[in-house]
N, C-alpha and C positions, 0 to 999 in steps of 0.2 A: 246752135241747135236749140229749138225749143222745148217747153216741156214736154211735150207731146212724144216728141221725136225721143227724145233722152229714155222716157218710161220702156217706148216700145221697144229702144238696141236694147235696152237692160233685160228685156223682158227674152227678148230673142237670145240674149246671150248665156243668159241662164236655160233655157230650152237645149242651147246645141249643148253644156256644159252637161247636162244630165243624160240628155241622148247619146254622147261619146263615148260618158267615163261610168256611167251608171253598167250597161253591160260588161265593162269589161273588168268590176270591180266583183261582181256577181260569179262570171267567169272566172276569172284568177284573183281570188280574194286574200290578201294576205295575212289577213284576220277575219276567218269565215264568219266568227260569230257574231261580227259589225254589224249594226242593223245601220238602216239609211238613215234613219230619223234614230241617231244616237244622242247620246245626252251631249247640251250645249251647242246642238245644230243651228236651233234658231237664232242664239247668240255670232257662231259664223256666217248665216243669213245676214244677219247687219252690215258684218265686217263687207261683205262680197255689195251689199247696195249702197255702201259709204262709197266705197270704193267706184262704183260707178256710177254712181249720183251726184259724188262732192269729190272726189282727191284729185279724179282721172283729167279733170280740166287744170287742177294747179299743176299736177305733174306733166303735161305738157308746156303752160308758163313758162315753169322752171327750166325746162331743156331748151325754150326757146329764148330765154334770156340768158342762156349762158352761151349756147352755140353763137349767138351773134354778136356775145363778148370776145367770145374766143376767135370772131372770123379777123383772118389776117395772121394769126399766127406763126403756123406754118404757112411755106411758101406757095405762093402760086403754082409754081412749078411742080413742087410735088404733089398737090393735091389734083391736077391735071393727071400727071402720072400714074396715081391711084384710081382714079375714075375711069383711065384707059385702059385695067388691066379686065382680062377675063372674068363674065361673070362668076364662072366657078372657085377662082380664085380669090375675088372679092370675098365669096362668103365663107370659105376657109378662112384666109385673115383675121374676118372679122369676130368671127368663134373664136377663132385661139385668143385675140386682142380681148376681147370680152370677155371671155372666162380667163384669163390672167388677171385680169382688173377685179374681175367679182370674187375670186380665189383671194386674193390679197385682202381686200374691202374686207370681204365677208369674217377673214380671220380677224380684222381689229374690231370688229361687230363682237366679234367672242373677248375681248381682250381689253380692249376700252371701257371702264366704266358706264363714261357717258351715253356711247354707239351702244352699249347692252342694254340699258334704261328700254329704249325704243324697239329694237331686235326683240329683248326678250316677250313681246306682246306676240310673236309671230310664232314664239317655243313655250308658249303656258297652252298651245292645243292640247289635251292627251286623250283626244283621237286624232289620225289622219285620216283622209281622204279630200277627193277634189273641192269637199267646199272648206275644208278648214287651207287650204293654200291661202285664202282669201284673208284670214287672219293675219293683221299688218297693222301698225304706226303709221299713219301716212307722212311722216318724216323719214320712217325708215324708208319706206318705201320712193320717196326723191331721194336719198342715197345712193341706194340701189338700182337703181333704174339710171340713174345720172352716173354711176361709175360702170353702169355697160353699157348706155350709147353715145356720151358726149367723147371719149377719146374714139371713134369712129367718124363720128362726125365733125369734128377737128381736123382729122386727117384725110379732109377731104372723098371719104366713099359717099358713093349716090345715094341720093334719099328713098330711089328705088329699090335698091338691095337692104337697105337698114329698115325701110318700112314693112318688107317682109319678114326679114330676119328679128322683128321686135315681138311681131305678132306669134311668129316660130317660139320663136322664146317664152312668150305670155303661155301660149299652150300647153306647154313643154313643164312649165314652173308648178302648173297645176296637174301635170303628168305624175310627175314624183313625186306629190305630195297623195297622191289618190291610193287607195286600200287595195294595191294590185303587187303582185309578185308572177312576173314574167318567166317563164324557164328560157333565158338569154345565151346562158353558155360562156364561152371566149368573148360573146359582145359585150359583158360587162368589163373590158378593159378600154371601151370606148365610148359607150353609152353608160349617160348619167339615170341607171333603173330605181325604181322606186325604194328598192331595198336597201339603196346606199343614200341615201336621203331618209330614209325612215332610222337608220342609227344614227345620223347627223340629228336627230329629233331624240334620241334616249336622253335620260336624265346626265347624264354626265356632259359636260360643257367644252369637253373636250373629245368629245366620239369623232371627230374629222369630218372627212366627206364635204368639202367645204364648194367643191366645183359644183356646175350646172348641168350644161349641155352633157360635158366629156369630164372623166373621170382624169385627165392627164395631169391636172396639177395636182391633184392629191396623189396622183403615182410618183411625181418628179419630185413631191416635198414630202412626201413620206405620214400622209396621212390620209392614207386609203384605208378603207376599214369595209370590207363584206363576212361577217357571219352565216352560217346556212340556214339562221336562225331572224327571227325578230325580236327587236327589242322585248323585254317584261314591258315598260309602259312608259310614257310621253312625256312631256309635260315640265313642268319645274319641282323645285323640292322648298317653294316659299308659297305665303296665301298670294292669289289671285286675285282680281276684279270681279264682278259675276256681271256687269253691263258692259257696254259698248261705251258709254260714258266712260264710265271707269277708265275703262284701256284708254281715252284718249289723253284724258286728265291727268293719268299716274304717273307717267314719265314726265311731265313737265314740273311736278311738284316739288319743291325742296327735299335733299334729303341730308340726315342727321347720320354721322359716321361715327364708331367707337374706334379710336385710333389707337389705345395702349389698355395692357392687360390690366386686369385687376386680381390684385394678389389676396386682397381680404375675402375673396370668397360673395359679395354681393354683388348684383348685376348694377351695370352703371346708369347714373341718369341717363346720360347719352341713350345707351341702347332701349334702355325703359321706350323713353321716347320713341325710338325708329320704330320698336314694336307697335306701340299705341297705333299709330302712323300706318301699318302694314295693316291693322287690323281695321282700321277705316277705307282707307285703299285698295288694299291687296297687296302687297310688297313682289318686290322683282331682283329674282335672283342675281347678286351682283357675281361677275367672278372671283374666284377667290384662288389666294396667295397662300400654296400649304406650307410653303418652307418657313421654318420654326427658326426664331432669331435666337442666337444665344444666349443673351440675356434673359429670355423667358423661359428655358428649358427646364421643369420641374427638376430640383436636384436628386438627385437618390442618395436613401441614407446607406448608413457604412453596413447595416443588417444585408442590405439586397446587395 
């Protein structure tokens, strides 16, 4: 695709993206007093033209250098098997198979240091709506994208049904992320609604809500979370980037860890440092470990 061509889908694709989610964010707003042009729009304006100007050609690469590592694996046979079955049942499959994977993924995304470095660029929005979905690592996002369609495509389903079911899902990702609150009802035991993705976005690291599509694996593992309410606010509880630089740059930068207390009462080089660090960067909320070792457990005196 030339440049010509490249400008115009981007162009188009942003058009249908405001024409969809624009009214119906107006409509059922789940923060009415959102304006369009919120603070740090123009900043996820980048995120959404990197993304389809630079990432969207490697993240193809990458699924096409693994699927034709991966051919042969499983057997001929079954992947015949699989391509014989019903289209209906195809795309069941391949939902449940992809939101298992992205359930899992998604939780070491929360859990892993390293996988939070690049994630967290996707959780320092604090606003949502359909153009902040677009806020992403484009490492995160070969992740992500690689752990919902390469076991599909291993397992032999048609490129017919996963090319639709990618594009469903691209929709969809930018659905939940958008300033709307549906009156759903009983459907939220099967649809993934904006309101259980907007608490997976509150400041706590652990709000759940980890599925996509369907809300099932957070029901089977026990970390479904609907409130009748909306988060207070977004975002992280560390400094930021304020460019698009930034966010690329941050996560791949060394970072400096304070491993053991200090009992004297002064902060340590070490952390000195990480601070210095966050505050030329922007620092990124690592997860963190509340259980209190023995050892360091203030003692109390015989008074208390």
């Amino acid at each position: 695709m030339d440049i010509t061509s490249l400008l115009l889908a981007t162009g188009l694709s942003l058009l249908f993206l405001v024409v969809v989610f624009r009214p119906l964010e107006l409509a059922f707003p789940a923060k009415p007093n959102q304006r369009l042009f919120r603070p740090r729009w123009l900043l996820d304006l980048s995120f959404l033209l990197g993304q389809y100007l630079l990432w969207n050609g490697l993240l193809f690469l990458c699924l096409g250098y693994f699927s034709r590592s991966l051919t042969g694996v499983v057997p001929r046979e079954f992947t015949s098997a699989v391509a014989a079955q019903p289209l209906w049942l195809q795309i069941l499959e391949v939902i449940l198979l992809s939101d298992f994977c992205v359930y899992w993924g998604h939780r070491l995304q929360h859990r892993v240091g390293f996988l939070w470095r690049f994630h967290s660029v996707h959780h320092s929005a604090e606003h949502l709506d359909w153009l902040a979905a677009h806020r992403e690592h484009p490492l995160d996002t070969v992740y992500t994208v690689t752990l919902i369609n390469l076991p599909a495509f291993v397992l032999g389903f048609p490129l017919e049904t996963l090319a639709g079911f990618i594009a469903f899902r691209g929709v969809w990702a930018i659905y939940i992320h958008s300033n709307v609150r549906l009156p759903l009802g009983p459907l939220h035991a099967i649809l993934g609604a904006p309101e259980l993705h907007h608490w997976h976005h509150a400041k706590d690291r652990d709000a759940g809500n980890y599925g996509n599509v369907c809300p099932l694996m957070d029901l089977l593992f026990g970390t479904y979370r609907c409130p009748d309410h909306e988060p207070e606010s977004f975002g992280l509880n560390t400094p930021t980037p304020t460019t698009w630089l930034g966010y690329m740059v941050q996560p791949l930068l060394p970072r400096l860890r304070h491993h053991a207390a200090d009992r004297s009462g002064e902060q340590p080089e070490a952390e000195l440092q990480s601070e210095r660090s966050a505050t030329l960067t922007g620092g990124v909320d690592e997860p963190v470990d509340y259980r209190v070792r023995a050892d360091t457990r203030p003692k109390q005196s015989a008074a208390t």
